[in-house]
N, C-alpha and C positions, 0 to 999 in steps of 0.2 A: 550463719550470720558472722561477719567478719569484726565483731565485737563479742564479748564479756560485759557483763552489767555486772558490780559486785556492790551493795549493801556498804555500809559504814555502821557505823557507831551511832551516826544523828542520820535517821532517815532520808530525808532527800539531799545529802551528800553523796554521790555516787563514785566510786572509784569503776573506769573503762580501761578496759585491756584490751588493744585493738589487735586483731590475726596478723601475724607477722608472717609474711613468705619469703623465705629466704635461701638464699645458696651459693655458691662457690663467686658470683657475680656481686653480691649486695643483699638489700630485701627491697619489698614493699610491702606498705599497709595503706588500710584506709584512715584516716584521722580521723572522718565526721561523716557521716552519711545520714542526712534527717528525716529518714524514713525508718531506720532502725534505733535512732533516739528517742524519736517519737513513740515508737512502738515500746519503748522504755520507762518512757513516762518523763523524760526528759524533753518539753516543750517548749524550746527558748527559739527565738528568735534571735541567731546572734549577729550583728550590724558590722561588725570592725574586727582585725584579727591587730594583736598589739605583738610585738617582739624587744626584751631586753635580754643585754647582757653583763654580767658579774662577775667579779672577781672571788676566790675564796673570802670566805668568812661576811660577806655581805647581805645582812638581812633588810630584807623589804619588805613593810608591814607594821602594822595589820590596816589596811586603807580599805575605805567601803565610798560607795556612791551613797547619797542619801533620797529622799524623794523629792522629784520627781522622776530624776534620773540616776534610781539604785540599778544594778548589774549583778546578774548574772555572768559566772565566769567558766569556761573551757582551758584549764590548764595542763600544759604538757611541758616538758623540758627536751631539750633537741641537743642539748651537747652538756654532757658534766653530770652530775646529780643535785639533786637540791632536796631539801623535806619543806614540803609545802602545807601550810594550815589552813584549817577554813574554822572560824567563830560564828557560833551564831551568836547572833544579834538582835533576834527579832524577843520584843518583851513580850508579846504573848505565848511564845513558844515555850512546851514544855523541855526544853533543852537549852533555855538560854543561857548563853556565855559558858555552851560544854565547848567541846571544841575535838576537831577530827585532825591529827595529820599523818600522811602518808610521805615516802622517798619517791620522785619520780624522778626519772633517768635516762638516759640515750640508752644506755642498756635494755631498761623492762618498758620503755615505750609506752608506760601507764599515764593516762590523762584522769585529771579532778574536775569532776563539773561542782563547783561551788554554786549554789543557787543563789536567787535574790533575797536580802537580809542576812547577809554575813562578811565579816569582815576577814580579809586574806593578806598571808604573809608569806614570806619563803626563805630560808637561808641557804646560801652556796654552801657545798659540800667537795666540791672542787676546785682545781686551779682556774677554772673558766667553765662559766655555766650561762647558757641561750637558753631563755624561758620564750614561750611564743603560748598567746592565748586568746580567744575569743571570747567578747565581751558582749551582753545583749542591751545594752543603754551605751548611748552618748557620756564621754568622760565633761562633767563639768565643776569647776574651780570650785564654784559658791557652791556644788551641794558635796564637796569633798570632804570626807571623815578618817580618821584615825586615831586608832588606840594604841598606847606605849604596848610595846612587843612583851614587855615584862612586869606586864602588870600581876601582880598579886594576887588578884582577886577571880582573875581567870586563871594565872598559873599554867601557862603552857610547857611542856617537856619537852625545851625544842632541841634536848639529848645532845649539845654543845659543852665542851670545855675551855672556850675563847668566847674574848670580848668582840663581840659581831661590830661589824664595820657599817654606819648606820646614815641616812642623810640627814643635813640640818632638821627637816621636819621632823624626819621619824624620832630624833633625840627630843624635841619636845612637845611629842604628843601627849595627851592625856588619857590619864588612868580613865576605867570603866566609871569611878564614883567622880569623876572631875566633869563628865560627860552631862550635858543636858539629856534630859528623858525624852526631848523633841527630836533630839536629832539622831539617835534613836532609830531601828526601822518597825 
């Protein structure tokens, strides 16, 4: 199988380490192949592939879809490193507001399938970082959510000694306790 399936911290957050072949030429992998996610237990249907890019110190997050078009996410980093988070979010889970995050890198070629009901961040780790990921819903405006990156009450260890470099949004998003219980997954 040309993937690794590796477990997390919260259940169905899955860390993939896809077979890297390589040699004196380059490498190749496979990114996605959904016969062997599937058989994973990873089930998504993913619609859209998204790509940005970052400057050092640029955190993005924590944004979720909400319902009716929450997402499922497929994250990989293609140049730079970044440590990317996944929240859960869902209030009946017994892991709400733990939270997972891994370094993914042009280096270890590790992808984050974040599932649906969790909200995702990421901050650059380098001079320039290309995030490319696959989404399984439609991005839309009105069901858009976001929590402050540094809220308290989640407490992420996002293992930074700099002030992240943040968009208008993401500077005034709301705390977990600011949040409505509806919008909510």
């Amino acid at each position: 199988m040309p993937f690794e399936f590796e477990n997390t911290e919260i259940k169905d957050v899955i860390l993939v380490k896809p077979k890297v072949f390589g040699d004196e030429r380059g490498f190749f992998l496979e990114v996605y192949k959904q016969k062997d996610f599937y058989a994973a237990g990873i089930k998504e249907n993913f619609i859209q592939d998204n790509h940005s890019k970052s400057q050092f110190g640029v955190l993005r997050g924590l944004h979720y879809q909400k319902e009716p078009n929450v997402q499922a996410k497929l994250v990989r980093c293609t140049k730079g490193k970044i440590l990317d988070v996944a929240v859960d979010i869902r209030k009946n889970s017994p892991t709400f507001l733990k939270w997972v995050k891994r370094e993914l890198s042009e280096e270890n070629k590790f992808e984050l399938f974040i599932p649906k009901g969790f909200a995702h961040g990421f901050v650059a780790l380098s001079d320039v970082v290309e995030v490319m990921y696959k989404v399984s819903g439609d991005y839309s405006p009105k069901d858009e959510g976001g929590i402050l990156w540094s809220d308290p009450d989640i407490n992420i260890d996002w293992g930074i000694d700099f002030k992240p470099l943040l968009s208008e949004k993401d500077k005034i998003s709301k705390t977990i306790k600011e949040i409505k219980d509806e919008d909510l997954l």
